[in-house]
Backbone as CSV, one residue per row, in Angstrom:
resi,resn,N_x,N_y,N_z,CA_x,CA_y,CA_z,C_x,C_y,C_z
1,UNK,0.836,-1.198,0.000,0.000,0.000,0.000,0.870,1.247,0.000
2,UNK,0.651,2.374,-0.147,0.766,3.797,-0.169,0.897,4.060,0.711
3,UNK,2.021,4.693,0.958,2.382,6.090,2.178,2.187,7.174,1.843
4,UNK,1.200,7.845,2.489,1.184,9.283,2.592,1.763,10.410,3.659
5,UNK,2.985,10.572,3.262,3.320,11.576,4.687,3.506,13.163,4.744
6,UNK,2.739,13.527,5.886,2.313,15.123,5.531,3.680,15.502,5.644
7,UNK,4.470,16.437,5.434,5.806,16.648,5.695,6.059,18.377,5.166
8,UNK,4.878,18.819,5.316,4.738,20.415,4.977,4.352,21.546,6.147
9,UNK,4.282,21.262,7.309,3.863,21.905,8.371,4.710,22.644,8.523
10,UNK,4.800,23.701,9.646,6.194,24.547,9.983,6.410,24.510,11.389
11,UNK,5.615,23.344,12.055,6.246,23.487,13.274,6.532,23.972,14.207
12,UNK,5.893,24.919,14.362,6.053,26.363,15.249,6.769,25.881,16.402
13,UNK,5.925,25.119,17.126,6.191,24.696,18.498,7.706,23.674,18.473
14,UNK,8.366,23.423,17.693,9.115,22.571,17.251,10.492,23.432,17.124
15,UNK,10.210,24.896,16.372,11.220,25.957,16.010,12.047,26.271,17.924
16,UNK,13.650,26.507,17.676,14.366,27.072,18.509,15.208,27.586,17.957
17,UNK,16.111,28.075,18.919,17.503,28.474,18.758,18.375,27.724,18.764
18,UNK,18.463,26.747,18.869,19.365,26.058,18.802,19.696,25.290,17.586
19,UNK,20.793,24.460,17.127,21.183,24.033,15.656,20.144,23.511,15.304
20,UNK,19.903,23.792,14.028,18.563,22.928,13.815,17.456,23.682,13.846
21,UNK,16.944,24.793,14.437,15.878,24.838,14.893,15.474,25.534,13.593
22,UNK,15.923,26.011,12.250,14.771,25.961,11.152,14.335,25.111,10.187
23,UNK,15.141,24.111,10.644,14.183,22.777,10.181,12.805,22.549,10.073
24,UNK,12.031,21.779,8.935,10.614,21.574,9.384,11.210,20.487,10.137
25,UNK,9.343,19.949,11.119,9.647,19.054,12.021,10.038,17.904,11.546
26,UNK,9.342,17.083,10.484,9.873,15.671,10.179,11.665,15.447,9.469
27,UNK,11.817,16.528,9.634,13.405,16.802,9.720,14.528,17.310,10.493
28,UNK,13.994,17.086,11.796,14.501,16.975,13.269,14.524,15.596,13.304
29,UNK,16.359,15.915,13.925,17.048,14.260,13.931,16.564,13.832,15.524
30,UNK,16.394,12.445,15.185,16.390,11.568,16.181,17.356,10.461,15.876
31,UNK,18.404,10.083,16.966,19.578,9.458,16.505,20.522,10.141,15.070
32,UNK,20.792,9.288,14.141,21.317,9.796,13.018,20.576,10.514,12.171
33,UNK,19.457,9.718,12.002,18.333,10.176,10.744,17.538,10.906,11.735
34,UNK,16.385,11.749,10.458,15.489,12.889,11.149,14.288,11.863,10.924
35,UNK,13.248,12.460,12.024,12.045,11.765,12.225,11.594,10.893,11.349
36,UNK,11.297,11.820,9.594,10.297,11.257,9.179,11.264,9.432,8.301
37,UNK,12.624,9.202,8.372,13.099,8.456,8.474,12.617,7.201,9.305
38,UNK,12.464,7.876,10.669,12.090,6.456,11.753,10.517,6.159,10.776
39,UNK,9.714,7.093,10.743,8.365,6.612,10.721,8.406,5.974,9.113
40,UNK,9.117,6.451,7.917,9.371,5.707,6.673,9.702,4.144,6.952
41,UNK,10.892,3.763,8.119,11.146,2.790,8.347,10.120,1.618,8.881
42,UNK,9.077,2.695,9.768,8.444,1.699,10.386,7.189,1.312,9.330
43,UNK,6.855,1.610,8.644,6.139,1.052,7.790,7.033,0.126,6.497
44,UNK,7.851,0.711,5.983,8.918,-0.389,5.087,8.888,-1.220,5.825
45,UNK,9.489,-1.742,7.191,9.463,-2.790,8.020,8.075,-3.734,7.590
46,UNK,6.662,-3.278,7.458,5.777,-4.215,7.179,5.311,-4.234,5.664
47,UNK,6.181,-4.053,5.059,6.682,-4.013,3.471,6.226,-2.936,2.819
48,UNK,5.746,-1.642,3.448,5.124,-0.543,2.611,5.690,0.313,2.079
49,UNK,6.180,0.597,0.945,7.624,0.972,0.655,7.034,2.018,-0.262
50,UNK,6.259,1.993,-0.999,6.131,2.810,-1.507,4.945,4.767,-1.246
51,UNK,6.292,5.682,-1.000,6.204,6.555,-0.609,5.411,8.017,-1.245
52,UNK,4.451,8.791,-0.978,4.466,9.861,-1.589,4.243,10.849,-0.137
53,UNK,5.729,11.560,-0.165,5.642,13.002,0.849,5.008,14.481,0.161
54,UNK,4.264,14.887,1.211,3.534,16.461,0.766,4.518,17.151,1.503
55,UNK,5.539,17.899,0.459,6.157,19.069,1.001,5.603,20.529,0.860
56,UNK,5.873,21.329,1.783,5.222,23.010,1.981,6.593,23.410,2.714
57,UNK,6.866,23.454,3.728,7.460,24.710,4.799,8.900,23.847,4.438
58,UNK,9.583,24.368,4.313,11.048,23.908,4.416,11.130,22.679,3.499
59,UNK,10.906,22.483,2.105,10.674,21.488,1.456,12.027,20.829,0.806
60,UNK,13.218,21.931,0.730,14.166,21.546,0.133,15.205,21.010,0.848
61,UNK,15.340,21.342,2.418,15.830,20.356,3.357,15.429,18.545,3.006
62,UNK,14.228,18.627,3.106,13.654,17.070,2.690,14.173,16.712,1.457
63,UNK,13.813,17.333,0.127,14.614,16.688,-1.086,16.355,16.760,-0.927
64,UNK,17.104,17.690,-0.329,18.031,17.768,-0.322,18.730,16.252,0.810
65,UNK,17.962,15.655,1.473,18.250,14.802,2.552,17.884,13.560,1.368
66,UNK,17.227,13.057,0.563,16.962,11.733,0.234,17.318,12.362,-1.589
67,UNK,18.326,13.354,-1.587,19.464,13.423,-3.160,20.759,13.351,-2.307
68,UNK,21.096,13.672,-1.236,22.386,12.971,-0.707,22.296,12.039,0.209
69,UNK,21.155,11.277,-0.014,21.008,10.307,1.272,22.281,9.231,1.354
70,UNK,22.563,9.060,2.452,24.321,8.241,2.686,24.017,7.504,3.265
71,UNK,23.930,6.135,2.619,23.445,4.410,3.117,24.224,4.197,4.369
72,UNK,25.647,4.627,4.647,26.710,4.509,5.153,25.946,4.957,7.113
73,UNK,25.607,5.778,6.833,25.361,6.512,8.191,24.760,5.426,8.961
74,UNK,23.756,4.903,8.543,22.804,4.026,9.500,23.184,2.220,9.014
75,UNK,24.196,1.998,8.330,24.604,0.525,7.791,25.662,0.103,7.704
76,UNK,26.010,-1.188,8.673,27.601,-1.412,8.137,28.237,-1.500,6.880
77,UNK,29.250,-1.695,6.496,29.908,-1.574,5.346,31.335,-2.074,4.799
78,UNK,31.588,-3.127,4.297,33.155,-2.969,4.434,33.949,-1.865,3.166
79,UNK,34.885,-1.828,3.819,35.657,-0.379,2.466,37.060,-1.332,2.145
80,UNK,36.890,-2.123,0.319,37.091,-2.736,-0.216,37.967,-1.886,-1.334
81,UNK,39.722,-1.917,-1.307,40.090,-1.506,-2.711,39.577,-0.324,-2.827
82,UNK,39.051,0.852,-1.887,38.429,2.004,-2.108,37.016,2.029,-2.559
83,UNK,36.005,1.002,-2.510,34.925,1.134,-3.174,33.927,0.174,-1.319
84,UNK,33.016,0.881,-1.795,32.128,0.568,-0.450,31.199,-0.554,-0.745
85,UNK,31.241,-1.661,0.201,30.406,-2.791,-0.019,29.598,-2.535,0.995
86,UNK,28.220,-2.203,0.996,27.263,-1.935,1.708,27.066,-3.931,2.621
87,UNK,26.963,-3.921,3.838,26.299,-5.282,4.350,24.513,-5.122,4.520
88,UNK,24.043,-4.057,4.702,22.777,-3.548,4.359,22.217,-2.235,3.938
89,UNK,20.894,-2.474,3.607,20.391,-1.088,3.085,18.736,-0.777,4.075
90,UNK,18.822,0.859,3.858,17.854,0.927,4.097,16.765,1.544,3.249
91,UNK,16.857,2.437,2.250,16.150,2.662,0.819,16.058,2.230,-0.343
92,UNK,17.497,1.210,-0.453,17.251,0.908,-2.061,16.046,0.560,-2.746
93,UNK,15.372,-0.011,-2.210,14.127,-0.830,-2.504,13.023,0.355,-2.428
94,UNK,12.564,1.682,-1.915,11.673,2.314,-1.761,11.649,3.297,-3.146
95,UNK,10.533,3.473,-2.778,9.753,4.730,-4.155,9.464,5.954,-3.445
96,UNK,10.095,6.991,-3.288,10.034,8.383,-3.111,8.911,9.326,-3.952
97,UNK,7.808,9.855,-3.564,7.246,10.688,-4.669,7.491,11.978,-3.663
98,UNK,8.388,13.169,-4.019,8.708,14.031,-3.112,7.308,15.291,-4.188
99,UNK,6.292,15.732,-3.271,5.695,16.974,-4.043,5.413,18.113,-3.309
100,UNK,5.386,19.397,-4.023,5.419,20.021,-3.116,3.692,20.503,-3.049
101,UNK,2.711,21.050,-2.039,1.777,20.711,-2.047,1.093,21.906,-1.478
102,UNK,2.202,23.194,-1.349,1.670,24.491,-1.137,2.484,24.521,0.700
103,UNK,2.558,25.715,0.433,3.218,26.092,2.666,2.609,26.427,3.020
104,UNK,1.657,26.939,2.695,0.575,27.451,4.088,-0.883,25.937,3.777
105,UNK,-1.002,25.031,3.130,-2.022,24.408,2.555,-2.291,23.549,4.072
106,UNK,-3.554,23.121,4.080,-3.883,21.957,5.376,-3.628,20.740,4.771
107,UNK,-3.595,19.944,6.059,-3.837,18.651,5.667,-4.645,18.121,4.418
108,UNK,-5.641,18.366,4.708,-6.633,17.817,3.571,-6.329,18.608,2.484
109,UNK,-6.045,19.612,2.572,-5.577,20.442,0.925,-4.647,19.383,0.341
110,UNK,-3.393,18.992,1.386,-2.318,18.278,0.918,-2.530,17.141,0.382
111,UNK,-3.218,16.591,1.130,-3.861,14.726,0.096,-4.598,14.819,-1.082
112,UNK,-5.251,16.079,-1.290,-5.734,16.257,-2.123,-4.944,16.394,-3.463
113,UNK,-3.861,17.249,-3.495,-3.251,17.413,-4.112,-1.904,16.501,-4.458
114,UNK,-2.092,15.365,-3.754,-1.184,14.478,-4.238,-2.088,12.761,-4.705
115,UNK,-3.474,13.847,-4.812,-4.041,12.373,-5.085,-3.863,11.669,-6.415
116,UNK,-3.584,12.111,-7.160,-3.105,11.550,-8.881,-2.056,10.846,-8.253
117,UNK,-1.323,10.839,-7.289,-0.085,9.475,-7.436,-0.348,8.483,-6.541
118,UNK,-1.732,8.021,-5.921,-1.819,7.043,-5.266,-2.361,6.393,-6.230
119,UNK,-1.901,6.516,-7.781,-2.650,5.726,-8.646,-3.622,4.588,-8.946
120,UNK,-4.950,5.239,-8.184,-6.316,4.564,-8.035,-6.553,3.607,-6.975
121,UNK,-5.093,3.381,-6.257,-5.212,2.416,-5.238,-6.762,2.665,-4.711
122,UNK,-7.083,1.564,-3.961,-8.940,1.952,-3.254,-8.546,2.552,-1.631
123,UNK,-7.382,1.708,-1.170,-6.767,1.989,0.519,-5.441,2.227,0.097
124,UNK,-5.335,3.200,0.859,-3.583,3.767,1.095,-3.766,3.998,2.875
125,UNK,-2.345,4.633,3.245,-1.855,4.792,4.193,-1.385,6.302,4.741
126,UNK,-1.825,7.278,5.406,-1.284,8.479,6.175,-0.928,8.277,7.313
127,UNK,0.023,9.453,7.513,0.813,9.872,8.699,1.306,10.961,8.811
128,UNK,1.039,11.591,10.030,1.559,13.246,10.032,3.155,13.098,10.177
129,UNK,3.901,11.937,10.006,5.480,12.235,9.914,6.000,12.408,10.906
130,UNK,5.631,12.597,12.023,6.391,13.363,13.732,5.820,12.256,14.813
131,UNK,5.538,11.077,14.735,4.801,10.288,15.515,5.371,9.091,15.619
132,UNK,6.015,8.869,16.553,6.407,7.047,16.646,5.873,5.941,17.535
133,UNK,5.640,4.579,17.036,4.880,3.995,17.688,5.169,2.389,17.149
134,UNK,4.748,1.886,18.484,5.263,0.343,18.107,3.892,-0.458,18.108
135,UNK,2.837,0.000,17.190,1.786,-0.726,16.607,1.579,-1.158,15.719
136,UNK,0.583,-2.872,15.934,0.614,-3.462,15.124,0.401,-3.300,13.489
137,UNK,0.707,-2.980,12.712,0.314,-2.044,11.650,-0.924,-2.619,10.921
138,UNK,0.015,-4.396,10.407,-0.585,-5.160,9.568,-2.429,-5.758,10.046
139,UNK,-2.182,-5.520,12.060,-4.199,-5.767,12.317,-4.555,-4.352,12.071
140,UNK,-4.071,-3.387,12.163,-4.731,-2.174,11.765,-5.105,-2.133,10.585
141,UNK,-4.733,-2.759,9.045,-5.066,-2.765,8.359,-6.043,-3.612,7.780
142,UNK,-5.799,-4.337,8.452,-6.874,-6.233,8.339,-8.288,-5.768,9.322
143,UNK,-8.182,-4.782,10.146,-9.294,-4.625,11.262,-10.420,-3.697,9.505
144,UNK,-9.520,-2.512,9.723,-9.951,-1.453,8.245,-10.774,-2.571,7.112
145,UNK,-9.797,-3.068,6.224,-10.347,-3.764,5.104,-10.987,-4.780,5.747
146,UNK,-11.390,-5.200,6.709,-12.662,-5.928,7.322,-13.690,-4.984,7.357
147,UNK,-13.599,-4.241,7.339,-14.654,-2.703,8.039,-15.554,-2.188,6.329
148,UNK,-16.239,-1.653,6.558,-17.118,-0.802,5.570,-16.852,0.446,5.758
149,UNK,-15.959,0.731,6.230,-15.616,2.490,6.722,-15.068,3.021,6.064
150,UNK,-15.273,4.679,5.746,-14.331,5.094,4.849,-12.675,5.147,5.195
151,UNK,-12.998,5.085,6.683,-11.156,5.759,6.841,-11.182,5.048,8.906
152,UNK,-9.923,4.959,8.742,-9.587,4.458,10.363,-8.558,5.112,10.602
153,UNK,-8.748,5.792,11.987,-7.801,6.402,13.068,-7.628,5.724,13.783
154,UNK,-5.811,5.580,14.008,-5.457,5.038,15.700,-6.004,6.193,16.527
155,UNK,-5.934,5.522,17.356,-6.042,6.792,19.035,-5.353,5.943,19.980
156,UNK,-5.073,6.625,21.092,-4.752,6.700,22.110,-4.762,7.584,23.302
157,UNK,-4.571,7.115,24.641,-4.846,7.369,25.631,-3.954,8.812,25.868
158,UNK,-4.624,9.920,26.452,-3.843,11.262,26.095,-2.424,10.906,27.324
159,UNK,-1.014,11.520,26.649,0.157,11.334,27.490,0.271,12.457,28.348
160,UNK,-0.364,13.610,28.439,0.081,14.972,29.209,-0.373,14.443,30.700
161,UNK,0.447,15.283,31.330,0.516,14.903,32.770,-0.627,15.557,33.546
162,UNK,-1.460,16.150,32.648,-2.667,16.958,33.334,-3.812,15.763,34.375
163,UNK,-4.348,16.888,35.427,-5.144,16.237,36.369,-6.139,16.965,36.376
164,UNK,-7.488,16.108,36.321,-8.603,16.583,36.040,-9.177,16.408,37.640
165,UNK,-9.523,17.593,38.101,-10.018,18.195,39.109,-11.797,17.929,39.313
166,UNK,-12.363,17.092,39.939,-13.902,17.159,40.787,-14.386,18.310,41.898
167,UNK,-14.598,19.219,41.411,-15.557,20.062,42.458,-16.529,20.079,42.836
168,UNK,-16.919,19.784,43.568,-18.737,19.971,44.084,-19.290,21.912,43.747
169,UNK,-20.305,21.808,43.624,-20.740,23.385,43.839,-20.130,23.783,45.250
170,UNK,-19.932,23.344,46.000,-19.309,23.947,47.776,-17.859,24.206,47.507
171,UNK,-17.351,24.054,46.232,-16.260,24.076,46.063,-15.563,23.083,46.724
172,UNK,-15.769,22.246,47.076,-14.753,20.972,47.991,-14.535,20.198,46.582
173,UNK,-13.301,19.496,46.920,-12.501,18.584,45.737,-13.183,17.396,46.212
174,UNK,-13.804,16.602,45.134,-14.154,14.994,45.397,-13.170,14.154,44.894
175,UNK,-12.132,15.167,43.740,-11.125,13.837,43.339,-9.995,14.419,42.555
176,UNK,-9.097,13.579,42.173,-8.416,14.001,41.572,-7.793,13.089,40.632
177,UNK,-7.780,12.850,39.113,-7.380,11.777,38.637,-6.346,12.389,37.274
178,UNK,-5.278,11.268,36.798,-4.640,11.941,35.888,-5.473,11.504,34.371
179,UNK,-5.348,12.610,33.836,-6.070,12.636,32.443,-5.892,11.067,31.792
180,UNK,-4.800,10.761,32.028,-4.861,9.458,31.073,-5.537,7.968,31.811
181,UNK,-6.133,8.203,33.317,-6.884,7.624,33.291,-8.137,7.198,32.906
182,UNK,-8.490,8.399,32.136,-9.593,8.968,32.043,-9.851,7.780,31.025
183,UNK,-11.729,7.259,30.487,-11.616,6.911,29.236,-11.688,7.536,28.322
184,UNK,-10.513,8.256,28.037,-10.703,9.400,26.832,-9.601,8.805,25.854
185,UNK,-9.548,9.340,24.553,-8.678,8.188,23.385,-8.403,9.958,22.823
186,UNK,-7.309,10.149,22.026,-6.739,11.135,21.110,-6.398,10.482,20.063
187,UNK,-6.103,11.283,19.106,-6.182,11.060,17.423,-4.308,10.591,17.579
188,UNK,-4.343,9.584,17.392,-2.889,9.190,17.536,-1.708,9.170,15.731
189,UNK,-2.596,10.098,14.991,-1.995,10.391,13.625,-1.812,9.320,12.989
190,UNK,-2.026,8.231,12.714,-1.952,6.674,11.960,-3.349,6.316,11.171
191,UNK,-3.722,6.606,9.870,-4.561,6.699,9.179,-4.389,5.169,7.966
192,UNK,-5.622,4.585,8.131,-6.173,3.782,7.050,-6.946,4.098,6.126
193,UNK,-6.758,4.622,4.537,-7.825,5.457,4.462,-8.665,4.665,2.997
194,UNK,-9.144,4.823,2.535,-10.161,4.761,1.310,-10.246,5.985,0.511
195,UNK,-10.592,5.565,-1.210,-10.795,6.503,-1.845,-11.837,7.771,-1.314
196,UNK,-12.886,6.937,-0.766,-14.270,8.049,-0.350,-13.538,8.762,0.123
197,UNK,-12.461,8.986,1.031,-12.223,10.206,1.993,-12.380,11.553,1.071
198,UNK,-12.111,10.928,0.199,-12.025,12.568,-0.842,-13.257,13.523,-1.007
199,UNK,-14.060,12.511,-0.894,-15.419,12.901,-0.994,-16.059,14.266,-0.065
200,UNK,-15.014,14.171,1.076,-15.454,14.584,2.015,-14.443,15.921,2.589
201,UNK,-13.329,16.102,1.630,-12.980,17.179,1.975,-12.598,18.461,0.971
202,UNK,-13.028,19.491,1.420,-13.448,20.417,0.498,-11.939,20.972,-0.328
203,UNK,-12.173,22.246,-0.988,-11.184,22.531,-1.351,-10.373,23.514,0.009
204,UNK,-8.977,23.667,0.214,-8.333,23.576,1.666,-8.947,23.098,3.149
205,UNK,-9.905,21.962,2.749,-10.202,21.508,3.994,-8.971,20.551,5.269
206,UNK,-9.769,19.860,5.436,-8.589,19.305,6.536,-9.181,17.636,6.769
207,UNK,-8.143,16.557,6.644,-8.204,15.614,6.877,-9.162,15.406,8.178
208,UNK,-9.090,15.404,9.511,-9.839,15.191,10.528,-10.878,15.841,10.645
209,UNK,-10.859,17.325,10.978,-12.379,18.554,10.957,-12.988,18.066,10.046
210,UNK,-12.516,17.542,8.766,-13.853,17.984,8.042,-14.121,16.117,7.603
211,UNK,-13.197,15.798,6.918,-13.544,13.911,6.466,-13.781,13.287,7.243
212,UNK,-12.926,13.303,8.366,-13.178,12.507,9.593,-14.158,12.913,10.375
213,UNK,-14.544,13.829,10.719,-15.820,14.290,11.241,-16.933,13.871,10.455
214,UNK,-16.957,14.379,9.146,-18.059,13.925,8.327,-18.425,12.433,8.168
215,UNK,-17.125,11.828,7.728,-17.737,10.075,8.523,-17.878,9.270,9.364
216,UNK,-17.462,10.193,10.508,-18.022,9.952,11.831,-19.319,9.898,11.987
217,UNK,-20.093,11.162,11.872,-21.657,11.319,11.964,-22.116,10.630,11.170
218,UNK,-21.876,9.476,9.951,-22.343,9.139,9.275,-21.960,7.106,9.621
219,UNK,-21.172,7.058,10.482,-20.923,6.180,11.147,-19.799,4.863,10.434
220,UNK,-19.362,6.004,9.310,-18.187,5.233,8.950,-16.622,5.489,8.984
221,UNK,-16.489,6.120,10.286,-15.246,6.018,10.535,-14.602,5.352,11.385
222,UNK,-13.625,4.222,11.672,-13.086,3.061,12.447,-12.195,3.905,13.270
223,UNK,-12.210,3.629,14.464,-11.486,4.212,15.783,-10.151,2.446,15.762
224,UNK,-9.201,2.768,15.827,-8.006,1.711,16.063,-7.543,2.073,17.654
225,UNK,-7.892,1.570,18.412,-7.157,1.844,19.690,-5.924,1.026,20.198
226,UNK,-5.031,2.031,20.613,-3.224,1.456,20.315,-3.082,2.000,22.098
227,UNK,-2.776,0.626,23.139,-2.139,1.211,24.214,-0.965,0.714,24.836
228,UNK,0.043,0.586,23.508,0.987,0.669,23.627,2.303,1.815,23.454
229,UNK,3.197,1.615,22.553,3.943,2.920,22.764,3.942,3.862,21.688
230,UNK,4.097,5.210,21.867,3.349,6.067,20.727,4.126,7.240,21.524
231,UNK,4.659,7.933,20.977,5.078,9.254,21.337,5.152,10.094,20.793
232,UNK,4.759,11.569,20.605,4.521,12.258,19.818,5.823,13.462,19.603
233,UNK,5.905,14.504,19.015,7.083,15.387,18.886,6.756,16.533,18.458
234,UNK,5.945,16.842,19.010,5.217,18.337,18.817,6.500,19.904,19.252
235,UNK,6.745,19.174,20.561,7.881,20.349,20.981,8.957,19.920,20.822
236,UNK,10.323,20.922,21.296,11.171,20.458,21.428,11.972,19.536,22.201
237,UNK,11.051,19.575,23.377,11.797,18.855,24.556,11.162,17.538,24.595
238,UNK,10.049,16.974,23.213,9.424,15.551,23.007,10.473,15.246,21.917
239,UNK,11.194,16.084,21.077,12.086,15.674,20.510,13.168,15.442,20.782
240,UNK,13.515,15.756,21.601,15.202,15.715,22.502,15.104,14.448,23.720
241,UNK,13.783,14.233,24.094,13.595,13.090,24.942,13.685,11.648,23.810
242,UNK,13.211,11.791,22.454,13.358,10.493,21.764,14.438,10.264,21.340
243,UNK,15.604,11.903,21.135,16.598,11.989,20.876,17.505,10.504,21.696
244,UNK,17.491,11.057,22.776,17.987,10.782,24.064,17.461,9.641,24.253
245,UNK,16.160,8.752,24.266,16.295,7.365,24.131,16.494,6.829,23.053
246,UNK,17.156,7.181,22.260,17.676,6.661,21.213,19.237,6.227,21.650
247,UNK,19.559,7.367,22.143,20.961,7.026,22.581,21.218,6.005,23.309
248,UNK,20.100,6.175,24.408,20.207,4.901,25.489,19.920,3.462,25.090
249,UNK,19.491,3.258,23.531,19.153,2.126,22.773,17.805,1.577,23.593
250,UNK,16.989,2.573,23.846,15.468,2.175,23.958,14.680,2.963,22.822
251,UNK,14.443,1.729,21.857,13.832,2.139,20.805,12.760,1.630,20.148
252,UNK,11.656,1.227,21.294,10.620,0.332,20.899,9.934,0.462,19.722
253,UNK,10.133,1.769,19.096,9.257,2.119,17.304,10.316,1.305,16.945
254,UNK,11.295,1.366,16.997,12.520,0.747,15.814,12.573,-0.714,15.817
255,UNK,11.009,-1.133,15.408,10.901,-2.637,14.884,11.717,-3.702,13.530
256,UNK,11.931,-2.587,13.378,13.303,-2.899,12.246,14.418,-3.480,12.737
257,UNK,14.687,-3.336,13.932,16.056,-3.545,14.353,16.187,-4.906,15.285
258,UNK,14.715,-5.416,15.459,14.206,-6.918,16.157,14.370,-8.203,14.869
């Protein structure tokens, strides 16, 4: 199947001062390679190789990263007589469709506009690019194409450390619990989708507000619930924490490496 990865955002919350910081986000390194690397991998891992990225905000960082991409960085190698014998790869085998899809455009503008290269497939695959997670991919997709739905979202259980507060009208506290006990599920960015989605989003609409909402109320949209590991990279300091277990070689997305 088709990868779709949004890879045009700008990241606001993502931007610093520090090296790096005008990078878009799916081009903030984690370990050697930048994000949208891990999440390319983790789907190649369940053979989905073939790629189309929506570039907008910082688009030529991304083409400029996979026209000098260096097998070498992330693969052993022996150096033979001066010529490099790769012992593995990690792209040869993939299909890149790099487009650019507008910088200020939404989500749903962006799929839209790269829909001529999912060439008629009926189900493809999205991802906002900044999200790692060690879920099952292949029942997420078998749950979907079992389903009559137009489109399936993972979710998951929200990670912020917030505590949701019980007041009585007397103002006395009856409780105090952390949000992620709660049964509440968030849009965990991992999309199964169908041609219909198109149907449903306007011109610069938006993948979730408007498709996903719309086949929600209409009762065909599949909820995937994932409560395992999933971490997101919205800021900087969610990126410097995956940084950093990377280093420590806790890398439960990096199913590739099992």
């Amino acid at each position: 199947m088709k990868v779709v990865l949004f890879c045009g955002g700008r990241g606001t919350r993502m931007r610093s001062s520090a090296p790096g910081g005008d990078l878009p986000k799916p081009m903030q390194p984690v370990g050697p390679r930048p994000l949208v690397w891990h999440v390319m991998r983790y789907y190649a891992h369940f053979g989905h190789k073939e790629f189309v990225l929506c570039l907008g905000y910082g688009a030529q960082h991304i083409k400029d990263f996979f026209l000098t991409y260096r097998e070498t960085v992330s693969n052993d190698f022996v150096l033979r007589a001066g010529r490099v014998e790769l012992l593995s790869t990690d792209i040869s085998d993939w299909t890149v469709s790099l487009v650019d899809t507008g910088v200020d455009s939404a989500i749903g503008e962006r799929l839209r506009r790269v829909r001529d290269h999912l060439g008629g497939d009926e189900m493809f695959l999205a991802n906002y690019a900044d999200v790692l997670t060690d879920a099952p991919l292949p029942e997420m997709i078998d749950r979907f194409a079992a389903s009559d739905a137009g489109a399936s979202m993972m979710v998951v259980p929200p990670t912020n450390t917030f505590h949701v507060v019980d007041v009585s009208e007397g103002s006395l506290v009856g409780g105090i619990t952390p949000v992620s006990r709660l049964p509440l599920w968030v849009n965990g960015g991992f999309f199964v989708l169908r041609q219909e989605v198109f149907d449903h989003i306007p011109e610069n609409g938006d993948l979730v507000a408007d498709a996903c909402a719309e086949l929600a109320k209409r009762g065909r949209l599949l909820a995937y619930r994932h409560r395992g590991y999933w971490r997101p990279s919205d800021t900087v300091n969610q990126r410097l924490e995956l940084d950093r277990s990377w280093a420590r070689g806790e890398r439960p997305w990096a199913l590739w490496e099992s």
